[in-house]
C-alpha positions in Angstrom: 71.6 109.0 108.6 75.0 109.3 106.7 77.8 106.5 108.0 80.9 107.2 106.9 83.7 104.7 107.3 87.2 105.7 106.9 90.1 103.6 106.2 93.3 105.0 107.8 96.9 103.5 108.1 97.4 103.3 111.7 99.1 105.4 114.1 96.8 108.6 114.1 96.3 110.4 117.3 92.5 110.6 119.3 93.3 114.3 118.4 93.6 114.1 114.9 90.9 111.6 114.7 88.6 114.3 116.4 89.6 116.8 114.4 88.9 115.0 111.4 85.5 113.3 112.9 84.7 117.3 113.4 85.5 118.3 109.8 83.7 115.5 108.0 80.6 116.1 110.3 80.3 119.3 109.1 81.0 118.2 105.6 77.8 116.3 105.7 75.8 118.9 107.7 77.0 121.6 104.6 76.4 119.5 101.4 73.9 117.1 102.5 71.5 119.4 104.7 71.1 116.6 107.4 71.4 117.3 111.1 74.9 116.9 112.7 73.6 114.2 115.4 72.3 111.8 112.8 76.5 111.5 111.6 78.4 108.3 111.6 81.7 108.2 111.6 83.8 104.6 111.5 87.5 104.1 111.9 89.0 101.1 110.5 92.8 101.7 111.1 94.7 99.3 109.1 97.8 98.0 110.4 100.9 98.8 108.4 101.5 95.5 107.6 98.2 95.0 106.2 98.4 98.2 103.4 100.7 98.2 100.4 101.7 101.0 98.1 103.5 100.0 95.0 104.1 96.7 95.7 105.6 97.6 98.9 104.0 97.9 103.1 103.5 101.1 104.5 105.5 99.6 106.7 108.3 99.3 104.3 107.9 102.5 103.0 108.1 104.2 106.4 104.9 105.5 106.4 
């Protein structure tokens, strides 16, 4: 059973999130040969506050 646990800056929409839950799913089903129901997929969204690029918050940086 493949868990995958993705780390995101917050702010994504539930739309983008499927999308990419969708993509990644199939990812594993292609290159892995295991069965799409036996996926896992985690978000951690990070706040902006809480993720530096450079020295600097995404926040900061306007991302």
């Amino acid at each position: 059973m493949p868990v995958m646990q993705i780390y995101l800056i917050e702010g994504r929409t539930p739309a983008q999130k499927e999308a990419f839950i969708a993509e990644v799913t199939q990812a594993a089903v292609d290159t892995l040969g295991v069965e799409a129901a036996s996926v896992r997929v985690m978000f951690l969204d990070v706040p902006k506050t809480d993720y530096a690029i450079g020295g600097k918050t995404a926040l900061a940086l306007g991302r």
